[in-house]
C-alpha positions as CSV (number, residue, x, y, z in Angstrom):
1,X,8.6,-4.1,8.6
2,X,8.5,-0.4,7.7
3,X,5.2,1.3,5.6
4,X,5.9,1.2,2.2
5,X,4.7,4.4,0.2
6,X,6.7,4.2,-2.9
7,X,8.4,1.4,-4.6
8,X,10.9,0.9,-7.7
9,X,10.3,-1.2,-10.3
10,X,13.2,-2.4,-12.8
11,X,13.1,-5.2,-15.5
12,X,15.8,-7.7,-15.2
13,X,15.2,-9.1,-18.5
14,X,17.9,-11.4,-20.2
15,X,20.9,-10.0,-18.6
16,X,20.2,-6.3,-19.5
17,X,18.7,-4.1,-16.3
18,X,16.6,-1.1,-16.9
19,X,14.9,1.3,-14.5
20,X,11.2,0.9,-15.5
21,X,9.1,3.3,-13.3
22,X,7.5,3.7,-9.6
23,X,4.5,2.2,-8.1
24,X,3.2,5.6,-5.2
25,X,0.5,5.6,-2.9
26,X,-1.7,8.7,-1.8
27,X,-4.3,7.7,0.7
28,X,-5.5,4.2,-0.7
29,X,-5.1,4.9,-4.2
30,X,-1.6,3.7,-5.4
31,X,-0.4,5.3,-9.2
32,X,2.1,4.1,-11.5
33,X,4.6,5.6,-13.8
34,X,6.9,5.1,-16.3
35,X,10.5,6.6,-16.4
36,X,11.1,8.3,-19.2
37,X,14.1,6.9,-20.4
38,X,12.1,3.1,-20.2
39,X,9.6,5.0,-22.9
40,X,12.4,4.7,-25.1
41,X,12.8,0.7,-25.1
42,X,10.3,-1.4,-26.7
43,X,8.9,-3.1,-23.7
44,X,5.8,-1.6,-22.7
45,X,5.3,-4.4,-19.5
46,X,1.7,-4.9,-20.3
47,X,0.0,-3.5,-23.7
48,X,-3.3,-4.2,-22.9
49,X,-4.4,-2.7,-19.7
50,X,-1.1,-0.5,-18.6
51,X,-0.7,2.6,-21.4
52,X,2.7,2.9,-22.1
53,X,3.6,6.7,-22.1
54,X,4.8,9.5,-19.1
55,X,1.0,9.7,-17.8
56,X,0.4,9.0,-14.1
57,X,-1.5,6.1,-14.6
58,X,-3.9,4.1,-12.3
59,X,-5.9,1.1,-11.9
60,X,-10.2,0.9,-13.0
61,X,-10.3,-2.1,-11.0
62,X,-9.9,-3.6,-7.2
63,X,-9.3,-6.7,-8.1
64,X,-5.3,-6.7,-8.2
65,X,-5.0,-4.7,-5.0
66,X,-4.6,-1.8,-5.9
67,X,-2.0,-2.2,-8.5
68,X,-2.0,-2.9,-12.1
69,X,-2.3,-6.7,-13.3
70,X,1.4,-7.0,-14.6
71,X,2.4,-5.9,-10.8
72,X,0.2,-8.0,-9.2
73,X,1.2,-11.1,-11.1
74,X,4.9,-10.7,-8.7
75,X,2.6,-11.2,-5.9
76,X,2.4,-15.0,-4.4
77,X,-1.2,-16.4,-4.3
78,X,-2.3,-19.8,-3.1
79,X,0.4,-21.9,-0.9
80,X,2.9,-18.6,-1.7
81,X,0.4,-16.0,-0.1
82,X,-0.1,-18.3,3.2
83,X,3.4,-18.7,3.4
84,X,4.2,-15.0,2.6
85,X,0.8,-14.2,5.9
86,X,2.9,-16.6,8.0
87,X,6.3,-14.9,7.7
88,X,4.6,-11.8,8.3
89,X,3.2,-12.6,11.5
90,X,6.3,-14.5,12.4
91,X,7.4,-10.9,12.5
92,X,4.7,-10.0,15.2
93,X,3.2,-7.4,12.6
94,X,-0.7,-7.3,11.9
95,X,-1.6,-8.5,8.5
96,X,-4.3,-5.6,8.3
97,X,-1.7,-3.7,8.4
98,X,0.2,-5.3,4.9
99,X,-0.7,-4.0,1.3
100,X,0.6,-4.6,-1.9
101,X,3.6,-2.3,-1.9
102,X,4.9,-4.4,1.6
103,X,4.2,-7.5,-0.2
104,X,6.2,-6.3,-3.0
105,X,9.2,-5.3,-1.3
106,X,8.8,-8.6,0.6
107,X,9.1,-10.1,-3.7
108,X,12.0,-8.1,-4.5
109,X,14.3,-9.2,-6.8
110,X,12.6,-13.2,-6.6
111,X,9.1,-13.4,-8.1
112,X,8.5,-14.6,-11.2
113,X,9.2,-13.6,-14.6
114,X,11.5,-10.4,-15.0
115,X,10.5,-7.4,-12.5
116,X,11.9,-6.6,-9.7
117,X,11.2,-4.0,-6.6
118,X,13.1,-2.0,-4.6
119,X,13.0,-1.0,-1.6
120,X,13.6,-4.9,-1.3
121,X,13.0,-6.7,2.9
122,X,16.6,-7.6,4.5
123,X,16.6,-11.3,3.5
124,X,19.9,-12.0,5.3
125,X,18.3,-15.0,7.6
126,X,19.8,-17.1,4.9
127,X,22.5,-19.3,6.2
128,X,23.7,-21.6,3.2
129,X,22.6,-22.2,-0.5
130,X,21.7,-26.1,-0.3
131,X,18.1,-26.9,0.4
132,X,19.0,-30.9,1.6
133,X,17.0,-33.9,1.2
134,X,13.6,-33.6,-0.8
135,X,11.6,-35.5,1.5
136,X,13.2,-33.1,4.8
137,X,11.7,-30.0,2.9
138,X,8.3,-32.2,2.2
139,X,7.8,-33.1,5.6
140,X,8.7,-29.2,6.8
141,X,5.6,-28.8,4.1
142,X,3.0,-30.5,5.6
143,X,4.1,-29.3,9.4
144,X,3.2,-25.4,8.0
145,X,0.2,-27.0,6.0
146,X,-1.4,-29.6,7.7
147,X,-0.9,-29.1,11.1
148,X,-0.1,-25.7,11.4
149,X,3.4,-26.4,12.9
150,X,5.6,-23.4,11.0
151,X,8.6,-25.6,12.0
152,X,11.3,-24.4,9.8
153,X,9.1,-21.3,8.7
154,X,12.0,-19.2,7.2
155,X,13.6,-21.8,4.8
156,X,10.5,-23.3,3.1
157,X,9.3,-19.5,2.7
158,X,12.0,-18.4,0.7
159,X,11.1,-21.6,-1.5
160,X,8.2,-21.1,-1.8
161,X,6.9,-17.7,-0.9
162,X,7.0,-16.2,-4.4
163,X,4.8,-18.7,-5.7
164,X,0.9,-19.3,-7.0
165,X,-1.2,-22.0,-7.1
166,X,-3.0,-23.8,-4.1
167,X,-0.7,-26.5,-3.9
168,X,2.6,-26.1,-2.3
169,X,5.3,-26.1,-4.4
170,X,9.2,-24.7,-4.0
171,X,11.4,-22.5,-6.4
172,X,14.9,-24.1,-6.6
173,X,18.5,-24.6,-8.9
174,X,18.6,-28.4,-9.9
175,X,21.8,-30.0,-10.5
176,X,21.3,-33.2,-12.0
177,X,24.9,-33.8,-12.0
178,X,25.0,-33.8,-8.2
179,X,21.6,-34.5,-8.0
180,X,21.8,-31.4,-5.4
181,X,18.8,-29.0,-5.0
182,X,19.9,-25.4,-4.4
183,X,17.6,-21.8,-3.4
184,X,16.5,-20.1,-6.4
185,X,18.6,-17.3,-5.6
186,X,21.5,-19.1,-4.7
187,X,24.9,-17.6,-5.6
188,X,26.3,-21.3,-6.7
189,X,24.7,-21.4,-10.7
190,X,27.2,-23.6,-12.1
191,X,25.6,-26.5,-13.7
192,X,22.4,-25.7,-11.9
193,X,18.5,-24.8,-13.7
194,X,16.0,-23.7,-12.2
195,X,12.8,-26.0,-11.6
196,X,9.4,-25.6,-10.0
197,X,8.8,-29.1,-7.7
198,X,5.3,-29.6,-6.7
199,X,4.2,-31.8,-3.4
200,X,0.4,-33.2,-3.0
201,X,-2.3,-31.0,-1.1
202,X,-4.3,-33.6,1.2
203,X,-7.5,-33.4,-1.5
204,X,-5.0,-34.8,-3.9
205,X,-4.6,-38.3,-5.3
206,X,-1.9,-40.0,-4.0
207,X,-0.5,-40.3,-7.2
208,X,-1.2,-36.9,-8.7
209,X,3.0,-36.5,-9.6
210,X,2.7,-39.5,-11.7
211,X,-0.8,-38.6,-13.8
212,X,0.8,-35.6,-14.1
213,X,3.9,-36.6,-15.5
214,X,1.5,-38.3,-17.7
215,X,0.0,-35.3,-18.9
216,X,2.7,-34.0,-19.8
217,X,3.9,-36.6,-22.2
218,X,0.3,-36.8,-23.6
219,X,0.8,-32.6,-23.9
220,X,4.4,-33.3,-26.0
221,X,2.5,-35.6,-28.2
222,X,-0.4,-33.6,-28.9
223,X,1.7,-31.1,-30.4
224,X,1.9,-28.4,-26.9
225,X,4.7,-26.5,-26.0
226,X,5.5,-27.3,-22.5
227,X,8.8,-27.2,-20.6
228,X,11.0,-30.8,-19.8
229,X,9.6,-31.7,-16.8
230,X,10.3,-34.9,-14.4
231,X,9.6,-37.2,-11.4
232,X,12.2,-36.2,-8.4
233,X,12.1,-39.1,-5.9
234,X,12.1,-38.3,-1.9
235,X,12.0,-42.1,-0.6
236,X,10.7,-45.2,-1.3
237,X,6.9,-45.0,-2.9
238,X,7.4,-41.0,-3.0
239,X,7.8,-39.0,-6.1
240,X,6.8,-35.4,-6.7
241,X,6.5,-33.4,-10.1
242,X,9.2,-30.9,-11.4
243,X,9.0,-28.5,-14.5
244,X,11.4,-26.6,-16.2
245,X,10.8,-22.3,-15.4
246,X,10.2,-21.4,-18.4
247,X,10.8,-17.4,-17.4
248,X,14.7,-18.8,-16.6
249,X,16.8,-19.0,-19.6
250,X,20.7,-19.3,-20.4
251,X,20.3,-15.7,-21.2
252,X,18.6,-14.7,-18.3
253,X,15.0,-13.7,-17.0
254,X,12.1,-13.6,-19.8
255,X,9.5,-11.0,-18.6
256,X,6.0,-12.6,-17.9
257,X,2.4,-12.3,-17.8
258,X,-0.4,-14.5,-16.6
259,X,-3.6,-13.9,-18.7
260,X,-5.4,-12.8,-16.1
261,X,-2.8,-9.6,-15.2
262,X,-2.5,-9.1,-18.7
263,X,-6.2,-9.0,-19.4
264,X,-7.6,-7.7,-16.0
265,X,-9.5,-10.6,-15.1
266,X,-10.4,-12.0,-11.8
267,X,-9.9,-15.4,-12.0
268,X,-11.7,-16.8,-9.0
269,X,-15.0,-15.0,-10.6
270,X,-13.8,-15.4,-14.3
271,X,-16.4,-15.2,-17.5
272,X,-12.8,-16.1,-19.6
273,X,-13.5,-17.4,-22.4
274,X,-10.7,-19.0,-25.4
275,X,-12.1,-16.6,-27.8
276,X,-11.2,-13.8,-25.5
277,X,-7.6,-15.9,-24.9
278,X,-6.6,-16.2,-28.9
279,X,-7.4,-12.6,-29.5
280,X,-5.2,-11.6,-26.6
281,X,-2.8,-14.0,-28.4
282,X,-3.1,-12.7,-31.8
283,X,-2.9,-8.9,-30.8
284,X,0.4,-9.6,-29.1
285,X,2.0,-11.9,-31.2
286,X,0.8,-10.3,-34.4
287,X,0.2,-13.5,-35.9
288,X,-2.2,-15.8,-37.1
289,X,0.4,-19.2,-36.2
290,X,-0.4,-18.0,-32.6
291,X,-4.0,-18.7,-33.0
292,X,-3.5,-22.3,-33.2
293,X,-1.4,-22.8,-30.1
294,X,-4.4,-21.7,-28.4
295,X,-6.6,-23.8,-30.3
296,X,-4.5,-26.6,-29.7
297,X,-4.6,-26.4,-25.9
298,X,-8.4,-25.4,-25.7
299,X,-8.9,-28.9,-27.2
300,X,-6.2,-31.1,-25.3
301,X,-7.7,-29.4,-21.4
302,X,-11.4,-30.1,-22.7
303,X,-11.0,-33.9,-24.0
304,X,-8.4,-34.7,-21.3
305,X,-10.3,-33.4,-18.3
306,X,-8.5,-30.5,-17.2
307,X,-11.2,-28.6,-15.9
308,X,-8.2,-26.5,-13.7
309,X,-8.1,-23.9,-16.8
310,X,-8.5,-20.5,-14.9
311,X,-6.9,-17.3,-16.7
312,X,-4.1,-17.7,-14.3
313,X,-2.9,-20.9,-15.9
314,X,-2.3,-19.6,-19.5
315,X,0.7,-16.9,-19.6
316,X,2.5,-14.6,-22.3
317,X,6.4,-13.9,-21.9
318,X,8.1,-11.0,-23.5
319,X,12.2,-11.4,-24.2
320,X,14.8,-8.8,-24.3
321,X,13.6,-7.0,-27.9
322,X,9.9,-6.3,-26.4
323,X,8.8,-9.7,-28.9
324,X,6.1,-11.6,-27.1
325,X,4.4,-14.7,-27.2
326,X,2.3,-17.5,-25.7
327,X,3.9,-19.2,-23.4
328,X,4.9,-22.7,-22.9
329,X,1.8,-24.7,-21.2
330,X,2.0,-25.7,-17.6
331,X,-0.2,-27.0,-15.1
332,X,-1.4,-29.5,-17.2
333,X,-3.0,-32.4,-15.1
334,X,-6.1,-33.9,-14.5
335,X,-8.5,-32.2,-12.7
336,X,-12.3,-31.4,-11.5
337,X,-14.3,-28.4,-10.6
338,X,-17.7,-28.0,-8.6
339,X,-20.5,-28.7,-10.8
340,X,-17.6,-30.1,-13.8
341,X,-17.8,-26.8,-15.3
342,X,-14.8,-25.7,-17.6
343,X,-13.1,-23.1,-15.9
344,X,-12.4,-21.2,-19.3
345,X,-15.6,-21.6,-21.7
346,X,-15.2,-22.4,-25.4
347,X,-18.3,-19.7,-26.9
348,X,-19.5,-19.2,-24.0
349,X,-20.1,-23.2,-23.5
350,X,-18.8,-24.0,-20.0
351,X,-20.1,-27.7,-19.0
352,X,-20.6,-30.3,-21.7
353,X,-18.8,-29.1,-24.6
354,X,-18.8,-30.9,-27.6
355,X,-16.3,-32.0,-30.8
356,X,-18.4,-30.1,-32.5
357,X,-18.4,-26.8,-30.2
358,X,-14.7,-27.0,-30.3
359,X,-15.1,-27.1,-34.3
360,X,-16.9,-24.2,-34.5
361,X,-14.5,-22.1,-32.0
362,X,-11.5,-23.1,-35.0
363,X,-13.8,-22.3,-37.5
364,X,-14.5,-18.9,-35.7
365,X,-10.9,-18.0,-35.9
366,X,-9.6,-19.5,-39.1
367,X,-7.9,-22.6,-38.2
368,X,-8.2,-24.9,-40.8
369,X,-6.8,-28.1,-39.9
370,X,-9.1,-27.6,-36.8
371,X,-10.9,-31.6,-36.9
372,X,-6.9,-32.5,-37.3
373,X,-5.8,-31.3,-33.9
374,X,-9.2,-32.3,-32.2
375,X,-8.3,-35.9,-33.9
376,X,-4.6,-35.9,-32.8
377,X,-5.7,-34.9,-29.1
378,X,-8.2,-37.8,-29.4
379,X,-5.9,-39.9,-30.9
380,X,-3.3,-39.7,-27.9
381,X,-6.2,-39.6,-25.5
382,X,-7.0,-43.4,-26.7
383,X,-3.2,-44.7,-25.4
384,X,-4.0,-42.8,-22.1
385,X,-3.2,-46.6,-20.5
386,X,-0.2,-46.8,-21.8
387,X,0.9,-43.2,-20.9
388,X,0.2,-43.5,-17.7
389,X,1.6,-47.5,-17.2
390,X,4.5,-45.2,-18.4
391,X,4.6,-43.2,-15.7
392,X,3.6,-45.4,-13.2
393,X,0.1,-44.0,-12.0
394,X,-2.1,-45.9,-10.4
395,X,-4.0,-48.9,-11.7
396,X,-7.5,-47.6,-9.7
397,X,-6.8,-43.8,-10.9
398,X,-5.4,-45.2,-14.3
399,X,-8.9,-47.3,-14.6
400,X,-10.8,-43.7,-12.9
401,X,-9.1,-41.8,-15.7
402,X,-9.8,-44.1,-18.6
403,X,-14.2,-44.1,-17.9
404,X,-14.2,-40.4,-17.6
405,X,-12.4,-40.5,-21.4
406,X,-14.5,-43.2,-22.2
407,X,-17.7,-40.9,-21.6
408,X,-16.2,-38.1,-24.0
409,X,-16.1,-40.5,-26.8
């Protein structure tokens, strides 16, 4: 792999393809700037922390590598950045030697969301578009994660090597008519969608598909936006979660944004709060609806245990007319963190926080029916058995579950 001093970005965005501007490094520093002719479109990438005008433009912080928050969301983290080392050493090259700009021509054209960077690497190790049997690629999984065996190294690396998250997961075309798994960037789209399918880390439950699943339908009861999602089986006793990508459409690629490259924050050492998250919200959406989907979800991670709630896992997606909103939900589950703090704090309460703390954050920003939502969250929390009988969790994690819930009353 070549030094990389200069890279192309371009928006794919639902079908239409525009030349956005280059990412350049001098020394360590590495600027951005727009193309003039993107200044005429609507769709500044990221309104917040990227200004969007001709200036030569870069980053206050060294958080994001180097690069701006937008571009750094295109970068894998988690499972996709120890897949992404792997390859690279595969290739006999020193890692100290790999910065952002390599790692985004390693992305090119298949991160998430809507950008795209060119110079792209030669990806033409790719021999055929199916993926085979779930349980095949599992198994390949745990070799690269457990044991340290890269075993098939290249295949479960272009599945999974644009992705975040610490658990591993693959990118892949679905077609439930076949029931045939394909590469996300496989040229064979007929009657194919594109699906995120998650597999267990070895600090998970053995069941963590199935609560999750049940999270899910608890989410779609509770009023959240969140993408059809499903058990896949592999073989007997072996299911794993899959969600809909939400940044995949009939019309093509939506643009996206975590919160954290939106906002600039460093969510390993995050002091996020929801206030900070619905006036994000509210200044992108222009609307005071928008308020209440944050609301909304503030309330369903903090009565249902979903500690997991880093800046990272909220997101904002922009469509073709520079329009954006909140996204759908996603990595909804149940979860712990050290010391049971909430990873995202509700006025600046992070352990412990109360009906009535989550009261006064609605009250703070003008939602009205705020008790409502709290009561319709609790309300769907109380069937939690028969969500996850449902969804065939566990009796010992359903019955783990139900006394955490029980201590929130």
């Amino acid at each position: 792999m070549n030094q990389v001093d200069k890279i192309k970005v371009a928006l794919d965005i639902e079908g239409q393809k525009y030349d956005v501007g280059t990412l350049a490094k001098d020394g360590r520093q590495i600027y951005f700037k727009y193309v003039d002719t993107f200044l005429g479109t609507n769709l500044s990438l990221s309104p917040i922390r990227l200004s969007f005008s001709n200036q030569i433009q870069k980053v206050n912080t060294d958080v994001f590598e180097g690069i701006f928050g937008v571009f750094w969301d295109s970068l894998p983290d988690g499972w996709g950045r120890l897949l992404q080392d792997k390859y690279i050493q595969s290739l006999g090259i020193n890692l100290n030697k790999i910065g952002a700009l390599e790692r985004l021509s390693m992305v090119g054209d298949h991160g998430p969301g809507a950008l795209t960077y060119r110079p792209a690497m030669d990806e033409s190790g790719q021999k055929n578009n199916t993926i085979g049997k779930l349980w095949d690629v599992y198994a390949s999984v745990l070799k690269i994660y457990e044991t340290h065996d890269d075993g098939d190294l290249w295949s479960i690396y272009k599945l999974g090597g644009s992705s975040g998250g610490a658990r591993p997961k693959i990118n892949c075309k679905y077609s439930e008519n076949r029931d045939v798994l394909y590469f996300d960037n496989a040229s064979y789209h007929e009657d194919t969608t594109d699906w995120i399918i998650k597999f267990p880390s070895s600090s998970d439950l053995k069941d963590i598909a199935h609560i999750e699943y049940a999270y899910f339908l608890m989410a779609r009861e509770c009023g959240l936006t969140i993408s059809d999602s499903r058990l896949f089986y592999a073989k007997v006793d072996t299911w794993f979660f899959g969600t809909k990508r939400f940044d995949r459409t009939e019309r093509g690629k939506n643009h996206f944004v975590s919160a954290a490259g939106i906002m600039h924050d460093n969510y390993r050492l995050s002091n996020l709060d929801y206030g900070h998250l619905m006036d994000c919200t509210f200044r992108l959406e222009k609307n005071h609806s928008s308020l209440e989907k944050v609301f909304r979800l503030a309330c369903f991670n903090v009565l249902m245990h979903n500690k997991d709630d880093h800046s990272k896992n909220f997101g904002f997606l922009m469509d073709g007319l520079g329009h954006w909103e909140f996204s759908p939900c996603y990595d909804l589950t149940f979860s712990k963190t050290t010391h049971g703090y909430q990873s995202t704090s509700v006025l600046g309460i992070s352990k412990n926080i109360t009906e009535y703390d989550l009261k006064k954050l609605g009250k703070e920003f003008g939602i009205d029916n705020a008790s409502m939502i709290i009561e319709q969250v609790k309300d769907v929390r109380a069937h939690w058995r028969q969500y996850a009988k449902d969804s065939n969790v566990r009796a010992s994690s359903t019955k783990m579950i139900e006394n955490i819930f029980t201590t929130k009353q």
